[in-house]
C-alpha positions as CSV (number, residue, x, y, z in Angstrom):
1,X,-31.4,-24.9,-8.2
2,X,-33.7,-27.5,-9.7
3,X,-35.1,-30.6,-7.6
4,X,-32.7,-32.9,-9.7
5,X,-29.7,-31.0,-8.8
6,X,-31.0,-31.4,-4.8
7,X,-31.7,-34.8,-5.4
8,X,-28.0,-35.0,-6.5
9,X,-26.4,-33.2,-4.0
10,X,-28.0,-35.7,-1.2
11,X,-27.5,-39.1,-2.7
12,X,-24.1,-37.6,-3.0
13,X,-23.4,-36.4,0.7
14,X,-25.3,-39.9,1.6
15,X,-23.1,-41.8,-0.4
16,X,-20.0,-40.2,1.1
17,X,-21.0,-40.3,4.5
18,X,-21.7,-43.7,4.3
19,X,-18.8,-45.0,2.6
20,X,-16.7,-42.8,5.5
21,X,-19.0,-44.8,7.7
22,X,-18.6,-48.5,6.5
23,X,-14.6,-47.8,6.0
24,X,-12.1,-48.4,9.0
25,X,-8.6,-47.1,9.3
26,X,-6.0,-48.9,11.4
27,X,-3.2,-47.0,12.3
28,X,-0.7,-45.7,11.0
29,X,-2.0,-45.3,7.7
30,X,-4.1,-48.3,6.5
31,X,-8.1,-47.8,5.5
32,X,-9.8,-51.5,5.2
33,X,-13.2,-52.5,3.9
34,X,-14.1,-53.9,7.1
35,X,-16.5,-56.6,5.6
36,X,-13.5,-58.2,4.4
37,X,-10.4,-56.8,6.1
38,X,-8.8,-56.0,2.9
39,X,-6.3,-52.8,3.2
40,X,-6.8,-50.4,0.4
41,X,-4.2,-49.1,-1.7
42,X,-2.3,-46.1,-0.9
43,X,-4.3,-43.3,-2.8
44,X,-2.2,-40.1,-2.6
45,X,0.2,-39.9,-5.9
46,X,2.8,-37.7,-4.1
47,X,2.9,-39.9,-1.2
48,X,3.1,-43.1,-3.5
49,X,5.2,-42.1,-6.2
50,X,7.7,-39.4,-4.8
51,X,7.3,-40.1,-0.6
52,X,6.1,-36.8,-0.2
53,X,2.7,-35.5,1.5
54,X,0.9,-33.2,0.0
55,X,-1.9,-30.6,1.8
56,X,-4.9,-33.3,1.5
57,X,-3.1,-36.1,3.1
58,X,-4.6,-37.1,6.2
59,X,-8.3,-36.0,4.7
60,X,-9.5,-39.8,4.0
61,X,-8.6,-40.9,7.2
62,X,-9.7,-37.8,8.8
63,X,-13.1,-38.3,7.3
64,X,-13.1,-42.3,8.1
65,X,-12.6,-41.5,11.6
66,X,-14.9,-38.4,12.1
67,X,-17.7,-41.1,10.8
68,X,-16.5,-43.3,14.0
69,X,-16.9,-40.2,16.1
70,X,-13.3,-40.7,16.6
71,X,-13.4,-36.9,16.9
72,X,-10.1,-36.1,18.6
73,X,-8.2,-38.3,16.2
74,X,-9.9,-37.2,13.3
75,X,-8.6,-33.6,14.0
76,X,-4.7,-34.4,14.6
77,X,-5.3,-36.4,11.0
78,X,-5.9,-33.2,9.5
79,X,-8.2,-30.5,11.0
80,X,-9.4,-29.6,7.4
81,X,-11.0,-33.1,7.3
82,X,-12.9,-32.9,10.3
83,X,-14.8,-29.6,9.3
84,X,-15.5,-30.5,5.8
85,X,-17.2,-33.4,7.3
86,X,-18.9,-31.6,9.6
87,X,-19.9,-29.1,7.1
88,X,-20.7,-31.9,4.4
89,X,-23.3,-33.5,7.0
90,X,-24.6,-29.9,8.1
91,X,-25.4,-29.4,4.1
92,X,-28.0,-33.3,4.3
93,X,-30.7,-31.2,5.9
94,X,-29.7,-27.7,4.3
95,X,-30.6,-30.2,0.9
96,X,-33.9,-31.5,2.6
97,X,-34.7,-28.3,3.2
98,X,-34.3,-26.6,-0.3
99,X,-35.9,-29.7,-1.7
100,X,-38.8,-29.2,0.3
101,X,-39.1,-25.5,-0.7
102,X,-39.3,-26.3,-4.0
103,X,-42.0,-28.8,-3.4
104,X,-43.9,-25.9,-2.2
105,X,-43.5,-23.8,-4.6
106,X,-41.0,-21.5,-3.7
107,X,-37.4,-20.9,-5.1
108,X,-34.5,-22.2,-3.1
109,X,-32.5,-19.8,-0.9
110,X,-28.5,-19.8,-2.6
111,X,-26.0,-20.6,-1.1
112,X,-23.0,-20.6,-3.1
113,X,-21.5,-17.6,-1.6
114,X,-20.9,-19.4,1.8
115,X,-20.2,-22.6,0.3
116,X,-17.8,-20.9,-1.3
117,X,-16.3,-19.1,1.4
118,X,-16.3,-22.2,3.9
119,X,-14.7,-24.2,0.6
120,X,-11.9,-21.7,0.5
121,X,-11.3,-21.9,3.9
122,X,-10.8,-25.3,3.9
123,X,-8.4,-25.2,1.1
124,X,-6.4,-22.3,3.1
125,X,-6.4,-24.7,6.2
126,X,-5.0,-27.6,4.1
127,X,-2.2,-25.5,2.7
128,X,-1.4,-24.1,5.9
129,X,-1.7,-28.0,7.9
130,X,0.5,-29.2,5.1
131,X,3.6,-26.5,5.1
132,X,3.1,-26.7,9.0
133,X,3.7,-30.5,8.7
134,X,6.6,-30.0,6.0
135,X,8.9,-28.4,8.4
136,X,8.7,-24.7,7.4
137,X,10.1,-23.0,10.9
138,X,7.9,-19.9,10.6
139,X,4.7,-22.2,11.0
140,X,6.0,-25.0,13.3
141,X,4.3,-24.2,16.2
142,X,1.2,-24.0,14.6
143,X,0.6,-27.8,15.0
């Protein structure tokens, strides 16, 4: 990993954590730009054009409110969210970290393997949140 692709990776998680940060969500479903109070537009395309949730809905609002420390809430949004947020702001100092390493001298330490792993975790998570949430009998009491 070079020092621009750590560069990258941190103005990116900054950038997202801040955005979740600055954003505020008004139940039941609206996010707003708080500066101005102006709801933003529906953003899933199953919800919007068929009225149908897919396994990521829930994960904006879920971010917006773990970034409030709304923690509890965040979680019954969709747990996925809640650990990938966690995990994203875990990964700002894993970043610092390699960044310094290779200020030093030395290689960074990879971690695609467990990204990986905690990336396909998350994905299982959302499929399971969303047939859970769909009304599949076999996994309603699941939530």
């Amino acid at each position: 990993m070079a020092a621009g692709t750590v560069i990258a990776w941190l103005t990116g998680l900054v950038a997202l954590m801040l955005a979740s940060a600055l954003l505020r969500y008004d139940a039941p479903g609206t996010v707003r730009l708080p500066w101005i109070g102006t709801a933003l537009p529906e953003s899933c395309g199953a919800k919007r054009n068929f009225g149908l949730d897919c396994p990521g809905c829930g994960l904006t609002r879920s971010f917006i409110l773990s970034a409030d420390g709304r923690w509890a809430e965040a979680f019954q949004m969709h747990p996925a969210g809640t650990f990938a947020f966690a995990f994203l702001a875990l990964l700002i100092p894993l970043r610092l970290w390699q960044g310094y390493r290779i200020r030093i001298g030395k290689p960074p330490r990879s971690t695609i393997v467990t990204e990986m792993i905690v990336l396909a975790s998350l994905l299982g998570l959302s499929v399971v949140w969303w047939l859970a949430n769909s009304g599949l009998p076999l996994l309603q009491g699941l939530i």
